[in-house]
N, C-alpha and C positions, 0 to 999 in steps of 0.2 A: 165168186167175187163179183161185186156188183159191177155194172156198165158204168154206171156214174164215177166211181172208184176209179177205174181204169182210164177213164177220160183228162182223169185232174194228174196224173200223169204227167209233169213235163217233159214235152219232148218235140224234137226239131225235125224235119223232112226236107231234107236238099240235094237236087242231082234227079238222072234220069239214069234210068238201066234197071236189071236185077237189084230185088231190094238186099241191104246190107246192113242187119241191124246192128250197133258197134255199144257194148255193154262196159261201165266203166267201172273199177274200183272199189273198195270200202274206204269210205272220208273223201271220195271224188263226184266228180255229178259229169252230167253229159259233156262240158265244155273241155274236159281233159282230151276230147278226142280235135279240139279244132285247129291246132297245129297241122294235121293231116288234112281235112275235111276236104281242102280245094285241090288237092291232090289225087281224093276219090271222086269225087263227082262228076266228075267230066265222064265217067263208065260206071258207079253206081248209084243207084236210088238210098242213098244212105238214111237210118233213120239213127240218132243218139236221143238217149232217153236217161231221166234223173229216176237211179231206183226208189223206189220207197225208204224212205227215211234220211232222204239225200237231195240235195241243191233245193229245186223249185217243188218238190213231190211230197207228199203229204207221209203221216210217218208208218213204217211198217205195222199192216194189220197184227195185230194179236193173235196168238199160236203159238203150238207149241215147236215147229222147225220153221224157222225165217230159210231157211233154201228151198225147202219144198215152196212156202207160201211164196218166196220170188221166182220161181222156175214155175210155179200157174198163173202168174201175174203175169211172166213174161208172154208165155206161149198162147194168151189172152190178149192181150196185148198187141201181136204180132197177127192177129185173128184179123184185129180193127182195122189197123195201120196199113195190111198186107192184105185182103182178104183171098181167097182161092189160091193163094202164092206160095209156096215153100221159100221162106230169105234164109239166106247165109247169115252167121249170127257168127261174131266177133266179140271177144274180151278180155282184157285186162284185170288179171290176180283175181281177186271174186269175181266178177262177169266173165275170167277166163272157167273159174269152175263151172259157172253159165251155160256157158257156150257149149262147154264136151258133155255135160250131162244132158242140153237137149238135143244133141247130136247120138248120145246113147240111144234115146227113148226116141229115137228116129224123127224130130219134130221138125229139121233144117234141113237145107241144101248141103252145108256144110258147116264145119265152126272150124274157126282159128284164132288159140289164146298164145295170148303173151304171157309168159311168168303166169302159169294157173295156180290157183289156191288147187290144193284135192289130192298132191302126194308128198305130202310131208311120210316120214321112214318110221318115225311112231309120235307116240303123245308126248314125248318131252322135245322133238323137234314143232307139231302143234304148238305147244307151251310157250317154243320159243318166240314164234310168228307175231302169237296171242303178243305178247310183254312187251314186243318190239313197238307194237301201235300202244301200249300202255302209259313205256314206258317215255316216248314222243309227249302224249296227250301230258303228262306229269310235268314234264319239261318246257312245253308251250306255255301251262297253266305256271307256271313260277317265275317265267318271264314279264306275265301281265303288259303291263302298257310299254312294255321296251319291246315287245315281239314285233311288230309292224316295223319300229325303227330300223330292228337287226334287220330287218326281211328287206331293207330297201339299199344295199348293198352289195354289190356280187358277191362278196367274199362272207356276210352276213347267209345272201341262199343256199350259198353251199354250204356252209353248216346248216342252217335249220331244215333243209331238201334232201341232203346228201346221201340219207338212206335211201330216197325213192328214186332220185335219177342220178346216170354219171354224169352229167352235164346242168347242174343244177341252174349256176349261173344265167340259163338260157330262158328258164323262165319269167313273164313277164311279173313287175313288181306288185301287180292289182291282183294278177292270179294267185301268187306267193301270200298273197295276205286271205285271200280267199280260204285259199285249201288252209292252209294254219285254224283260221277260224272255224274252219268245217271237223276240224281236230276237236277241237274244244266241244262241238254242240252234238257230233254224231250220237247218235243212241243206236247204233247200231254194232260198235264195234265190243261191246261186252256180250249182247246176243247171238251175236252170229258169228265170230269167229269162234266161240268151242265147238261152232257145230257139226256134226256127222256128216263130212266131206268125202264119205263113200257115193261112188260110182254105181248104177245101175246096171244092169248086166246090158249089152248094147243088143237093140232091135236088130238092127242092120248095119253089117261091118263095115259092107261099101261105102257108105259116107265118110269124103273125103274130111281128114281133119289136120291141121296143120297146128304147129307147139313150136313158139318160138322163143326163147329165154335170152334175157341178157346176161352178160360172164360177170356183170357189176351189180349184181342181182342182191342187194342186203338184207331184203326181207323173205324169199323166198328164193336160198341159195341155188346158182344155175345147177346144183350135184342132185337137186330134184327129179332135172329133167330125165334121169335115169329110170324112172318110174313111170313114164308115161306106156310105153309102148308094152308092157306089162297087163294095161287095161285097156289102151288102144292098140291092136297091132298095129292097125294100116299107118298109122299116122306117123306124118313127114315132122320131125324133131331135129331143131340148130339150134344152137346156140353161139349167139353172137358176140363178138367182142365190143366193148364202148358202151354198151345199153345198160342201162340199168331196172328199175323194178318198174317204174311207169316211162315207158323210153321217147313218148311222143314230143320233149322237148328234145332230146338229146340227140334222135336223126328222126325228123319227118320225111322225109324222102325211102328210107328204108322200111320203118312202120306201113308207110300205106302202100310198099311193092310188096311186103310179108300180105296184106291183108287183100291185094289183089289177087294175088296168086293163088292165096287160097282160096279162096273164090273160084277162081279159073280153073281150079284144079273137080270140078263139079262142070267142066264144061261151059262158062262160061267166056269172055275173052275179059284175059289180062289188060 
């Protein structure tokens, strides 16, 4: 992947410590993690980053597996941003698959997802994941120019949000309009959610990995979480009550103790 490629990259650098790269979503971009951000920073060098084909970042190169080409972009990426460093890598549903596949391939300090895409029970639970953003995107688009209106009511975000977080309401109305919109333009979410969300056999076991699911989880039911430690042993798995599938509005105070810990759990300090 070219240097230049990599560069155009949106992505943000705030805070001092051990670096903490924080990977977000499919239809999200870096700002889903700002809820939390002041809450890390004070202990880590955090970096949030828009993947390809997402918020400010140009669109996913051409290929035939969009995970592999974003798990080289990442670990490229993390080359520039980081150099000589090993960072703890953090994410959310796609970026949580992120996260434990470069922790497989021994590339982190540590990873800790939230709600990971990567163990659905077979292809018609897949299938279902897939329909679930489909069948959102179908429903935004027949909304048309009434969607911003709904989204500007709490009782409006909890419907149009209410699969992603339990605490919809919580989100701001400029974000709400945002992420809706980013429904509509992604081009990523026919690509890369059929794709081959198998796991690599892991380099090194001892990388600490932390799996944290919310119990309000719609997209990626928390009866998942039963699946992790099947491919990860080591790894520290809860699941929490009140979260839902992107839980950084619903408690920022918990999200960024999950994401210290794990962390800390590599020897760093909490």
């Amino acid at each position: 992947m070219s240097h230049t490629y990599l560069m155009q990259l949106a992505h943000d650098i705030r805070g001092e410590g051990p670096p903490l790269l924080l990977v977000h979503g499919v239809v999200h971009r870096r700002h889903a993690w700002d809820p939390v951000l002041d809450l890390l920073t004070p202990h880590r060098r955090v970096i949030t980053v828009d993947l390809p084909g997402h918020g400010d970042s140009p669109e996913m190169p051409a290929g035939a597996d969009p995970l592999r080409i974003g798990l080289d972009l990442m670990a490229e990426f993390l080359e520039q941003v980081a150099p000589g460093e090993k960072a703890h890598v953090a994410g959310n549903s796609l970026g949580g698959w992120f996260a434990l596949e470069a922790a497989a391939e021994g590339l982190v300090a540590s990873a800790t997802a939230i709600s990971p895409a990567g163990f659905f029970s077979n292809s018609l639970d897949q299938a279902r994941a897939v329909n679930t953003f489909r069948t959102l995107r179908w429903a935004t688009r027949r909304l048309g120019g009434k969607r911003d209106v709904l989204l500007e009511s709490a009782v409006g975000r909890s419907v149009g949000l209410g699969v992603f977080l339990a605490k919809p309401w919580r989100t701001p109305v400029e974000i709400a309009k945002i992420d809706a919109a980013a429904l509509l333009t992604n081009t990523v979410i026919d690509r890369g959610l059929s794709a081959d969300f198998s796991f690599t056999p892991q380099v090194d076991p001892a990388i600490p990995i932390t799996v944290a699911w919310g119990r309000r989880d719609l997209v990626l039911p928390a009866w998942e979480a039963r699946g992790v430690r099947r491919v990860f042993p080591q790894a520290e798995v809860t699941v929490y009550p009140g979260l839902g599938h992107v839980p950084m509005y619903d408690d920022p105070r918990l999200v960024a103790q999950i994401l210290l810990d794990g962390s800390a759990r590599a020897g760093v300090p909490s």
